[in-house]
C-alpha positions in Angstrom: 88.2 101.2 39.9 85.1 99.7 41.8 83.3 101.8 38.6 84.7 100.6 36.1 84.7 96.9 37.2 80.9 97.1 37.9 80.4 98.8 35.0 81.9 95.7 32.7 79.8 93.9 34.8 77.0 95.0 33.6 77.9 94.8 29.8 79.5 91.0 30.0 76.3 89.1 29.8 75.0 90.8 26.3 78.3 90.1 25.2 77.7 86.6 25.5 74.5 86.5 23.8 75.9 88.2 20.7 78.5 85.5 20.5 75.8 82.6 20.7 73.7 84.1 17.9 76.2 84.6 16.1 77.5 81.1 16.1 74.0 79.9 15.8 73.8 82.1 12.1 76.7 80.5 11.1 75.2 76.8 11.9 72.5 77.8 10.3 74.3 79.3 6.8 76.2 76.1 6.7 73.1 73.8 7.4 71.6 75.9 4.5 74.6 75.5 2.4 74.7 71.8 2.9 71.4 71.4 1.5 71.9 73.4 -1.6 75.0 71.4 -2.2 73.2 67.9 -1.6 69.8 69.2 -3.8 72.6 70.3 -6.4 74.7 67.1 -6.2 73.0 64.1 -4.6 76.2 62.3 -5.4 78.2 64.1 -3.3 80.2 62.5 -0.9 78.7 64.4 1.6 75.1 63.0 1.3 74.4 60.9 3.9 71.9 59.0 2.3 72.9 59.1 -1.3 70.3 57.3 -4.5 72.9 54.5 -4.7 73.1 53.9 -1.0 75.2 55.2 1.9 76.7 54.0 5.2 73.4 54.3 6.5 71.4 52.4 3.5 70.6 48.8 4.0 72.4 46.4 1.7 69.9 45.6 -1.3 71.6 42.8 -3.6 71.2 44.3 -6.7 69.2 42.3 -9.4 71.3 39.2 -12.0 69.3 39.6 -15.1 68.7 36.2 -16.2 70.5 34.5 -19.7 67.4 34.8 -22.4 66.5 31.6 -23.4 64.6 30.6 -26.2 61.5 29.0 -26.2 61.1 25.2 -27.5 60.0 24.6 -30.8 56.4 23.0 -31.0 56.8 20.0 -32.9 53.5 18.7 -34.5 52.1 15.4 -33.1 51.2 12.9 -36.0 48.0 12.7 -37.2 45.5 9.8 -36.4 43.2 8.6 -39.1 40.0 7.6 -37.9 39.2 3.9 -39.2 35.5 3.7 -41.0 32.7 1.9 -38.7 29.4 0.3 -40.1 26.8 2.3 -39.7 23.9 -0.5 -38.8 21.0 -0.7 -40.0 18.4 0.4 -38.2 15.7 -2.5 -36.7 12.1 -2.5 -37.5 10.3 -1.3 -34.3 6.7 -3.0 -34.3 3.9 -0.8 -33.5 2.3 -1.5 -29.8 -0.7 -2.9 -29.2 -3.6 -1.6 -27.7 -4.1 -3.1 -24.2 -7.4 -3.4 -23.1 -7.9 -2.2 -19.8 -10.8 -1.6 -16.9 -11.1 0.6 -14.1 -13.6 -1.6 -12.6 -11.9 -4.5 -10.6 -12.9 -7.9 -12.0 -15.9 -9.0 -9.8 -14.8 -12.1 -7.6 -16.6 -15.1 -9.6 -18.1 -17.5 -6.4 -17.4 -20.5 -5.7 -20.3 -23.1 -7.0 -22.3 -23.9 -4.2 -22.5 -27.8 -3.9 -26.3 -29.0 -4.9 -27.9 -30.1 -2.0 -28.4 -34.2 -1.7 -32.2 -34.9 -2.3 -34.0 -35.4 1.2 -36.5 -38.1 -0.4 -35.5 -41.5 -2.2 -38.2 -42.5 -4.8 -39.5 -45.3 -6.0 -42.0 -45.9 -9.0 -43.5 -49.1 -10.0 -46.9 -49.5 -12.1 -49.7 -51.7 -10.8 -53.3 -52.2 -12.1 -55.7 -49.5 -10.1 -58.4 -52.1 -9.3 -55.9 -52.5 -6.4 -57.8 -49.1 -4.6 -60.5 -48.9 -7.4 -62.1 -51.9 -8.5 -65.4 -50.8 -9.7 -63.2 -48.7 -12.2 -61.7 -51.2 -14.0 -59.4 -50.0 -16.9 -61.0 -46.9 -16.8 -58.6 -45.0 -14.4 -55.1 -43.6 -15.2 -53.2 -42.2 -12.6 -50.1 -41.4 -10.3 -50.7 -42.2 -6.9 -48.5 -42.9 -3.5 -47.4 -41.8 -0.3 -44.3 -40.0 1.4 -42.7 -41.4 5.0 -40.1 -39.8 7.4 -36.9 -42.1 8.2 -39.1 -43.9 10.4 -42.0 -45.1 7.9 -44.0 -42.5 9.7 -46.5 -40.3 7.6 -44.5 -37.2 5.9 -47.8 -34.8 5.6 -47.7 -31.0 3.2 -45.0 -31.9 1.1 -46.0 -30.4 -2.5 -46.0 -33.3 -5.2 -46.1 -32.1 -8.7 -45.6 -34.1 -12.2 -44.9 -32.6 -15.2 -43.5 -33.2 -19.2 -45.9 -34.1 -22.2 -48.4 -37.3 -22.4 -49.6 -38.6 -25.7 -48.8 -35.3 -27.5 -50.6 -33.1 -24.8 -48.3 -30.6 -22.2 -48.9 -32.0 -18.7 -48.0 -27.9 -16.8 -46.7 -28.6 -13.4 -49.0 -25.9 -12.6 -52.6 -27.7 -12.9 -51.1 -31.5 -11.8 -49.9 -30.1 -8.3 -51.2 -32.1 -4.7 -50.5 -32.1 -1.3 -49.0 -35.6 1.0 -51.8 -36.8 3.4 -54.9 -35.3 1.0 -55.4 -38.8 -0.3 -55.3 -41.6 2.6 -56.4 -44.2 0.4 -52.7 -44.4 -0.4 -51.0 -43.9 3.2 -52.0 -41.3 6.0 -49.9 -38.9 4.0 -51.4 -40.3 0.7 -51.3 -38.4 -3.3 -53.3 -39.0 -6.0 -52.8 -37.3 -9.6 -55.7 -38.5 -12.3 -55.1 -37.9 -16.0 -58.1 -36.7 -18.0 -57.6 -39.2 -20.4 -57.6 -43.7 -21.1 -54.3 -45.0 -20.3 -51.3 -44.6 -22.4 -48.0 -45.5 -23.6 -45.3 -43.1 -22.5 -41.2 -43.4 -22.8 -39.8 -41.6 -19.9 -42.0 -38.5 -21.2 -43.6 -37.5 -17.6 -41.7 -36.3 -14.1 -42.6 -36.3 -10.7 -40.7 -34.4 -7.6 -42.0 -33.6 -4.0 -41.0 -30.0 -2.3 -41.9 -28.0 0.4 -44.3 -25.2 1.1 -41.1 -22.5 0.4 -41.0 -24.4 -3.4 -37.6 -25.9 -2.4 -37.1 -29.3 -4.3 -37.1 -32.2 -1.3 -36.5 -34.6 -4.0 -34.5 -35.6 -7.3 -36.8 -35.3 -10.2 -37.9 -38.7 -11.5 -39.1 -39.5 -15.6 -41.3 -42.8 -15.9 -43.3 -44.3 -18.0 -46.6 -45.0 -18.8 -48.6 -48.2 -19.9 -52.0 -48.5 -22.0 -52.0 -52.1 -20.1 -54.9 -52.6 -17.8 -52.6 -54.1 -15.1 -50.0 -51.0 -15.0 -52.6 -48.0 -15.4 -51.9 -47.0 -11.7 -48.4 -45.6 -11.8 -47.1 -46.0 -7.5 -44.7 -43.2 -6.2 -43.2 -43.6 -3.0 -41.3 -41.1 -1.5 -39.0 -41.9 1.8 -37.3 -40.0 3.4 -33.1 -40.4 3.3 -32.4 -38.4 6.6 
Protein backbone atom coordinates (compact mmCIF):
# COMPACT_ATOMS: atom_id res chain seq x y z
CA UNK A 1 0.00 0.00 0.00
CA UNK A 2 2.89 2.48 1.06
CA UNK A 3 3.94 1.49 -2.85
CA UNK A 4 1.39 2.15 -4.58
CA UNK A 5 0.58 5.58 -2.84
CA UNK A 6 4.19 6.73 -3.35
CA UNK A 7 4.15 5.58 -6.57
CA UNK A 8 0.97 7.93 -7.62
CA UNK A 9 2.95 10.34 -5.97
CA UNK A 10 5.35 10.45 -8.17
CA UNK A 11 3.08 10.53 -11.43
CA UNK A 12 0.51 13.42 -9.97
CA UNK A 13 2.50 16.43 -10.82
CA UNK A 14 2.95 15.58 -14.81
CA UNK A 15 -0.56 14.91 -14.71
CA UNK A 16 -1.09 18.37 -13.86
CA UNK A 17 1.04 19.89 -16.50
CA UNK A 18 -0.70 17.97 -19.23
CA UNK A 19 -3.97 19.45 -18.14
CA UNK A 20 -2.54 23.12 -18.16
CA UNK A 21 -1.25 22.74 -21.76
CA UNK A 22 -3.90 21.39 -22.76
CA UNK A 23 -6.21 24.12 -21.68
CA UNK A 24 -3.66 26.57 -22.84
CA UNK A 25 -4.07 24.82 -26.69
CA UNK A 26 -7.47 25.28 -26.44
CA UNK A 27 -7.22 29.20 -25.48
CA UNK A 28 -5.14 29.42 -28.00
CA UNK A 29 -7.42 27.55 -31.00
CA UNK A 30 -10.24 29.79 -29.85
CA UNK A 31 -8.04 33.06 -29.76
CA UNK A 32 -7.09 31.85 -33.34
CA UNK A 33 -10.51 31.22 -34.24
CA UNK A 34 -11.68 34.54 -33.09
CA UNK A 35 -9.50 36.29 -35.25
CA UNK A 36 -10.34 34.43 -38.41
CA UNK A 37 -13.96 35.13 -37.66
CA UNK A 38 -13.36 39.02 -36.97
CA UNK A 39 -10.79 39.25 -40.32
CA UNK A 40 -13.72 37.27 -42.10
CA UNK A 41 -16.58 39.41 -40.61
CA UNK A 42 -15.55 42.69 -39.04
CA UNK A 43 -19.27 43.21 -38.47
CA UNK A 44 -19.63 40.62 -36.21
CA UNK A 45 -21.05 41.13 -33.04
CA UNK A 46 -18.13 39.86 -31.57
CA UNK A 47 -15.67 42.54 -32.73
CA UNK A 48 -14.85 44.55 -30.10
CA UNK A 49 -13.93 47.40 -32.04
CA UNK A 50 -15.99 47.19 -35.10
CA UNK A 51 -15.55 50.01 -38.55
CA UNK A 52 -18.85 51.61 -37.34
CA UNK A 53 -17.91 51.83 -33.77
CA UNK A 54 -18.22 49.70 -30.67
CA UNK A 55 -18.69 49.98 -26.89
CA UNK A 56 -15.28 50.87 -26.79
CA UNK A 57 -15.30 53.63 -29.78
CA UNK A 58 -15.64 57.21 -28.91
CA UNK A 59 -18.83 58.91 -30.03
CA UNK A 60 -17.99 60.71 -33.44
CA UNK A 61 -21.30 62.74 -34.47
CA UNK A 62 -21.61 61.72 -37.83
CA UNK A 63 -21.51 64.55 -40.49
CA UNK A 64 -25.35 66.66 -41.76
CA UNK A 65 -24.53 67.27 -45.31
CA UNK A 66 -25.62 70.74 -45.84
CA UNK A 67 -29.00 71.79 -48.20
CA UNK A 68 -27.19 72.91 -51.74
CA UNK A 69 -27.83 76.28 -52.42
CA UNK A 70 -27.51 78.07 -55.39
CA UNK A 71 -25.39 80.79 -56.01
CA UNK A 72 -26.82 84.53 -56.66
CA UNK A 73 -27.32 85.59 -59.97
CA UNK A 74 -24.75 88.58 -60.94
CA UNK A 75 -26.80 91.23 -61.99
CA UNK A 76 -25.04 93.78 -64.31
CA UNK A 77 -24.41 97.34 -62.78
CA UNK A 78 -25.55 100.13 -65.27
CA UNK A 79 -23.24 101.62 -67.32
CA UNK A 80 -21.82 105.20 -66.84
CA UNK A 81 -21.17 107.43 -69.81
CA UNK A 82 -18.33 109.50 -69.53
CA UNK A 83 -19.40 113.27 -70.24
CA UNK A 84 -16.84 114.99 -73.02
CA UNK A 85 -14.20 117.57 -71.42
CA UNK A 86 -12.39 120.43 -73.42
CA UNK A 87 -9.35 119.52 -74.32
CA UNK A 88 -7.43 123.22 -73.79
CA UNK A 89 -5.45 124.61 -75.84
CA UNK A 90 -2.11 124.46 -75.20
CA UNK A 91 -0.27 128.12 -73.99
CA UNK A 92 2.61 129.60 -75.92
CA UNK A 93 5.69 128.93 -73.68
CA UNK A 94 8.28 131.92 -74.53
CA UNK A 95 11.70 130.95 -75.02
CA UNK A 96 14.15 131.95 -72.00
CA UNK A 97 16.55 134.41 -72.11
CA UNK A 98 20.01 134.20 -71.79
CA UNK A 99 21.22 135.59 -68.43
CA UNK A 100 24.39 137.08 -68.44
CA UNK A 101 26.40 135.96 -65.65
CA UNK A 102 30.23 136.36 -64.00
CA UNK A 103 32.19 134.28 -61.91
CA UNK A 104 34.20 137.20 -60.90
CA UNK A 105 32.41 139.13 -57.91
CA UNK A 106 31.64 142.66 -58.86
CA UNK A 107 34.68 144.78 -57.56
CA UNK A 108 33.46 147.01 -54.59
CA UNK A 109 33.23 150.60 -56.49
CA UNK A 110 34.85 153.15 -53.42
CA UNK A 111 33.45 155.70 -52.03
CA UNK A 112 34.62 159.19 -53.61
CA UNK A 113 37.07 160.58 -51.49
CA UNK A 114 35.99 164.27 -50.51
CA UNK A 115 38.54 166.90 -52.36
CA UNK A 116 40.62 168.30 -49.96
CA UNK A 117 39.75 172.26 -49.05
CA UNK A 118 42.62 174.44 -50.70
CA UNK A 119 45.27 175.35 -47.92
CA UNK A 120 45.88 178.93 -49.67
CA UNK A 121 43.25 181.82 -50.37
CA UNK A 122 44.31 183.86 -53.47
CA UNK A 123 44.06 187.12 -54.43
CA UNK A 124 44.95 188.78 -57.92
CA UNK A 125 44.74 192.37 -58.61
CA UNK A 126 46.86 194.15 -61.62
CA UNK A 127 48.99 197.21 -60.86
CA UNK A 128 51.48 199.14 -63.06
CA UNK A 129 55.19 197.41 -62.50
CA UNK A 130 56.93 200.85 -62.03
CA UNK A 131 55.64 200.02 -58.48
CA UNK A 132 59.13 197.62 -58.08
CA UNK A 133 60.55 198.65 -61.58
CA UNK A 134 60.51 202.02 -62.55
CA UNK A 135 63.32 202.41 -64.86
CA UNK A 136 61.17 199.78 -66.90
CA UNK A 137 58.33 201.59 -67.65
CA UNK A 138 55.81 199.80 -69.84
CA UNK A 139 58.30 197.50 -70.87
CA UNK A 140 57.70 194.67 -68.23
CA UNK A 141 54.85 192.07 -68.14
CA UNK A 142 54.58 189.87 -65.47
CA UNK A 143 53.05 187.81 -62.46
CA UNK A 144 54.47 188.61 -59.31
CA UNK A 145 53.54 188.15 -55.35
CA UNK A 146 54.13 186.58 -52.28
CA UNK A 147 52.66 183.59 -50.01
CA UNK A 148 52.11 184.06 -45.91
CA UNK A 149 51.29 181.40 -43.23
CA UNK A 150 48.00 182.26 -41.04
CA UNK A 151 50.08 184.61 -39.31
CA UNK A 152 51.26 186.98 -42.33
CA UNK A 153 54.62 185.30 -41.76
CA UNK A 154 56.74 184.33 -44.93
CA UNK A 155 55.48 180.82 -46.43
CA UNK A 156 59.02 179.93 -48.22
CA UNK A 157 59.33 176.57 -51.17
CA UNK A 158 55.92 176.41 -52.11
CA UNK A 159 56.01 175.68 -55.99
CA UNK A 160 54.04 178.47 -58.00
CA UNK A 161 53.36 177.65 -61.53
CA UNK A 162 50.92 179.54 -64.21
CA UNK A 163 49.77 178.05 -67.11
CA UNK A 164 46.95 178.28 -70.25
CA UNK A 165 47.56 180.21 -73.67
CA UNK A 166 48.57 184.12 -73.95
CA UNK A 167 48.00 185.96 -77.14
CA UNK A 168 47.78 182.75 -79.20
CA UNK A 169 51.02 181.27 -77.70
CA UNK A 170 50.86 177.90 -75.04
CA UNK A 171 52.12 179.25 -71.73
CA UNK A 172 53.51 175.01 -70.49
CA UNK A 173 53.31 174.97 -66.76
CA UNK A 174 56.54 173.30 -67.19
CA UNK A 175 58.95 176.33 -68.32
CA UNK A 176 56.75 179.25 -66.10
CA UNK A 177 57.41 177.21 -62.75
CA UNK A 178 59.18 179.42 -59.42
CA UNK A 179 59.83 178.97 -55.99
CA UNK A 180 58.11 181.38 -52.72
CA UNK A 181 60.97 183.45 -51.10
CA UNK A 182 63.34 183.41 -54.59
CA UNK A 183 62.06 186.92 -55.34
CA UNK A 184 62.18 189.27 -52.03
CA UNK A 185 61.38 192.27 -53.94
CA UNK A 186 57.80 191.07 -53.52
CA UNK A 187 57.84 189.73 -49.72
CA UNK A 188 60.54 187.53 -47.88
CA UNK A 189 58.82 184.62 -49.52
CA UNK A 190 58.47 186.64 -52.87
CA UNK A 191 57.59 185.12 -56.87
CA UNK A 192 58.20 186.66 -59.93
CA UNK A 193 57.04 185.06 -63.51
CA UNK A 194 58.13 187.45 -66.65
CA UNK A 195 56.48 186.89 -69.98
CA UNK A 196 58.80 187.06 -73.02
CA UNK A 197 56.65 189.35 -74.61
CA UNK A 198 54.88 193.54 -74.40
CA UNK A 199 51.81 193.38 -72.34
CA UNK A 200 48.59 191.98 -73.50
CA UNK A 201 45.01 191.57 -73.37
CA UNK A 202 43.87 188.26 -72.03
CA UNK A 203 40.14 186.98 -70.99
CA UNK A 204 40.57 184.56 -68.16
CA UNK A 205 43.01 182.71 -70.61
CA UNK A 206 46.10 182.21 -67.95
CA UNK A 207 46.06 180.15 -64.38
CA UNK A 208 48.10 180.30 -61.52
CA UNK A 209 48.18 177.61 -58.39
CA UNK A 210 50.92 177.15 -55.54
CA UNK A 211 51.94 173.36 -54.44
CA UNK A 212 54.39 171.69 -52.51
CA UNK A 213 57.62 170.02 -53.17
CA UNK A 214 55.52 166.37 -53.29
CA UNK A 215 53.44 168.22 -56.49
CA UNK A 216 50.34 168.33 -54.25
CA UNK A 217 48.03 171.29 -55.11
CA UNK A 218 48.11 173.82 -51.83
CA UNK A 219 45.77 175.92 -53.69
CA UNK A 220 42.57 176.31 -55.99
CA UNK A 221 43.58 177.05 -59.37
CA UNK A 222 42.96 180.67 -60.37
CA UNK A 223 42.19 182.10 -64.34
CA UNK A 224 42.89 186.00 -64.65
CA UNK A 225 43.32 188.36 -66.91
CA UNK A 226 45.68 190.29 -68.63
CA UNK A 227 45.92 194.12 -69.67
CA UNK A 228 47.97 195.85 -72.62
CA UNK A 229 47.52 198.99 -70.13
CA UNK A 230 50.64 200.44 -68.75
CA UNK A 231 49.13 200.83 -65.29
CA UNK A 232 47.95 196.89 -64.93
CA UNK A 233 51.10 195.15 -66.71
CA UNK A 234 52.15 193.82 -63.28
CA UNK A 235 49.54 191.11 -62.50
CA UNK A 236 49.88 190.74 -58.07
CA UNK A 237 49.14 187.15 -56.66
CA UNK A 238 48.89 186.73 -53.15
CA UNK A 239 48.65 183.59 -51.61
CA UNK A 240 47.55 183.31 -47.69
CA UNK A 241 47.32 180.71 -45.97
CA UNK A 242 43.56 179.50 -44.76
CA UNK A 243 44.75 177.23 -41.78
Amino acid sequence: MNNLFKGNGSRSPMQIWDILSIIVLILTACIVGYFVLIYFNEDSKLNILPPSGGLLSPKIPTATPAPATLVPTWTASPTLEMTATRTPVPTWTPLFTDTPFSLVPPTRTPKPTNTPKALFGVTVKAIPSTIFYPELACSYFGVGGEAVDVKNGPYKFGIIKVGGTLNGQTIDPTKYTTVTGVATKFGQAGFEIVFAMPPTNSNKTLWIQMFDVSDIPQSDRIYFNTYSDCEKNLIQVRFKATR
